[in-house]
N, C-alpha and C positions, 0 to 999 in steps of 0.2 A: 751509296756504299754503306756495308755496315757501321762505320765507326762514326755515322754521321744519320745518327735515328732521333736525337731529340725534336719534339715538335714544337712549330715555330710558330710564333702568336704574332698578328699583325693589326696593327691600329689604322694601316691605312684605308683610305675609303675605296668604293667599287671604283672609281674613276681613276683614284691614284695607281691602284692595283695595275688597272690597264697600261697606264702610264708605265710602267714598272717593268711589263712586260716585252721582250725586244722577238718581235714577231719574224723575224729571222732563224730563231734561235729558239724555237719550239721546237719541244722535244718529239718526236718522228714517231714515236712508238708509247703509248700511257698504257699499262697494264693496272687495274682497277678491283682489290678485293671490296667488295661491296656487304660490309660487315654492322651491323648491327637493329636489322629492322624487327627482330624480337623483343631488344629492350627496351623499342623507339615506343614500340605496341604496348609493353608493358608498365611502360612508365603513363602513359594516360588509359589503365585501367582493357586495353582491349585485348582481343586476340589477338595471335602472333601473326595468324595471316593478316590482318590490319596492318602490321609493318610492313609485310609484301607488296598488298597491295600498292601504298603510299611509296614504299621503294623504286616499284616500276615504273612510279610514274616520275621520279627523278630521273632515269636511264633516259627516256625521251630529253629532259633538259642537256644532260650532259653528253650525248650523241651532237645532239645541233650544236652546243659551246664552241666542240671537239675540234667537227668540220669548219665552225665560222674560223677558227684559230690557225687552222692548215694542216693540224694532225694530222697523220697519214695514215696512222692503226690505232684504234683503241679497242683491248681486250677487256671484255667482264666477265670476271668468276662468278657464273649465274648458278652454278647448283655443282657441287664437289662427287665425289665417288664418295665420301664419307655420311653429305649427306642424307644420306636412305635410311639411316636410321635412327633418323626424325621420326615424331608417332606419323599415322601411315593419313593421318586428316591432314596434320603440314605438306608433306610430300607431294599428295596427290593436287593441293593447293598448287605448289609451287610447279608442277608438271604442267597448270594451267597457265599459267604466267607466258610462259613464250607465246602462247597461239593466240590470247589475249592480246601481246604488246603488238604482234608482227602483223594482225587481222586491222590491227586501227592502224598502226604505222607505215607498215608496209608502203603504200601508195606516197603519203612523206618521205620518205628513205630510198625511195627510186626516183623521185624528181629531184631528189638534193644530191644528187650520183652516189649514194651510198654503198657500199657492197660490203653483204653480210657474210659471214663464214663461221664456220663451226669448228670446236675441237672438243673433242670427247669422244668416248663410246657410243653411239645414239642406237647402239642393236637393245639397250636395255630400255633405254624408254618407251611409252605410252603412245601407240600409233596415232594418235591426235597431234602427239606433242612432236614428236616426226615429221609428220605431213608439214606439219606449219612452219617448221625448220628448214626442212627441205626446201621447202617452196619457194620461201625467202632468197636459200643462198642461190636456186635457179633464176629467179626471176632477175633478181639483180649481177647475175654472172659478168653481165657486160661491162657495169658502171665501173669508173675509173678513177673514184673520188677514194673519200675517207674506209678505211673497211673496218668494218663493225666485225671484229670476233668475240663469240658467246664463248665459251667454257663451260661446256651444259656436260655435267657425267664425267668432269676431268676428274685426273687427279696426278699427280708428275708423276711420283712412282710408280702406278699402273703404267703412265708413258714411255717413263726412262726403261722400265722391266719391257716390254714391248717391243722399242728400239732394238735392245740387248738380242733378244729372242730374233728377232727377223737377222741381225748381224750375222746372227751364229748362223744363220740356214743357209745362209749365202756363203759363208764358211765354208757349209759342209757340204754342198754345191759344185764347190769351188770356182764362183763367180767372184771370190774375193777371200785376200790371203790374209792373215792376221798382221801381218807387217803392215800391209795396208792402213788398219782400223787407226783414225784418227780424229780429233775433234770435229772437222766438217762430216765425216762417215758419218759419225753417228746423230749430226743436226740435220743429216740429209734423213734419218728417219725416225725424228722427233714430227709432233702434229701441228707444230710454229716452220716446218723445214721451209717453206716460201718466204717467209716473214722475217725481219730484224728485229732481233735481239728487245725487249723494252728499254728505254732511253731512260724512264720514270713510275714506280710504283708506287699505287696511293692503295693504304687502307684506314676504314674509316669506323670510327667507335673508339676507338683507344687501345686497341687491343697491337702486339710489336709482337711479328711471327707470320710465317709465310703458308700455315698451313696447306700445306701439299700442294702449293702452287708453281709453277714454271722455276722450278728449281734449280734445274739447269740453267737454264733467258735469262733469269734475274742476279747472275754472278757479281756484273759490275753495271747493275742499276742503281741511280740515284732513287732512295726510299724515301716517302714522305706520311707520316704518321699523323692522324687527328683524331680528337676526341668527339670529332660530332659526328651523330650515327647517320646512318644513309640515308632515310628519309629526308634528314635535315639538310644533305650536302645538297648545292647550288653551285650555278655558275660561278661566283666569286670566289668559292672554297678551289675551285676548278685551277683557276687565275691565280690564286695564294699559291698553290704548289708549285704550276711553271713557275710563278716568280722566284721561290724559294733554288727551286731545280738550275735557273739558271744563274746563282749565285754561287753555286758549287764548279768545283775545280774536279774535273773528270781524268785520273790520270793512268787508270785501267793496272795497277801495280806500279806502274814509274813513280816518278818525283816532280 
């Protein structure tokens, strides 16, 4: 909830964390901006793409966490609509990254029943970075485990305007009356419309702001804010937040 964004420092150890944890009571849905592998880079002197690269290779840790825990969907804000306009050496970097993770992963993430899914625009991206996207969510169509959703090319706004736009045509169609249009209408054609709501959003660097993220999904999610940048997040930063998340009173506007 917004009124509930200070970030929480915890002294206990990885094992207490676990303890801590009531595996019951994992949250169903972790949506994940994955914020700061530029400073991570910059702070020990290298390129930006150095925090990229060193980023991706946390998403593998925190996929497998996800699934050992029972989580049922975890979203990452892997590349924004905003951005593209990054100089065009980062971009092209980070266009690389998916077909990079999914080409080593992939064969990982179908024995552990993972199922990949995508939301964004993928007509703008780089036919490599397609393919490799693609391929993923087919191959793994079937599995029945945790679903890995990227956020490659999102951005809510583009979403929610979108939404908007198809509503209206159905309007004027007239396969649907404006009396009609109500909150499930229009989740029925958001790019989450299969999927529940996030239960918990984590974003990581220090930075408090949802940039153009699931703005609608994230109404009455429980938020969790930290200072360490992506590269640095771990399993146990993972475990700090459930624990935090289910310390919270969920009471959606009631009392």
């Amino acid at each position: 909830m917004l009124g509930k964004l200070s970030k929480w420092k915890s002294n206990l150890t990885a094992q207490e964390l676990k303890e801590e944890i009531d595996l019951v009571e994992i949250p169903k849905h972790i949506a994940i901006i994955m914020d700061g592998n530029g400073r991570w880079a910059k702070n020990r002197g290298l390129p930006r793409i150095a925090g990229h690269r060193e980023g991706m290779k946390v998403v593998r840790k925190v996929v497998q966490k996800a699934n050992d825990l029972g989580v049922e969907v975890l979203t990452l804000y892997a590349f924004s609509t905003e951005n593209w306009k990054r100089p065009k050496t980062e971009v092209d970097y980070l266009m690389k990254l998916p077909e990079r993770f999914l080409n080593k992963e992939l064969p990982s993430l179908i024995e552990e029943n993972v199922k990949v899914r995508l939301m964004g625009s993928i007509e703008e991206l780089p036919e490599h970075t397609k393919r490799a996207v693609i391929k993923a969510v087919k191959d793994t169509e079937n599995n029945t485990g945790l679903i890995l959703n990227f956020a490659l090319n999102y951005g809510s706004r583009f979403e929610l305007m979108n939404a908007v736009k198809e509503i209206s045509r159905q309007v004027e169609l007239g396969k649907l009356k404006t009396d009609d249009i109500n909150e499930s209408i229009l989740e029925q054609h958001l790019m989450t419309a299969e999927l529940r709501d996030p239960d918990l959003l984590i974003r990581t660097s220090g930075e408090i702001r949802l940039s153009n993220f699931m703005l609608w999904q994230v109404a009455y999610s429980e938020f969790w804010f930290t200072d360490v940048l992506w590269p640095d997040f771990n399993e146990s930063h993972l475990e700090e937040a459930i624990a935090v998340y289910q310390k919270r009173a969920r009471r959606y506007g009631g009392v």
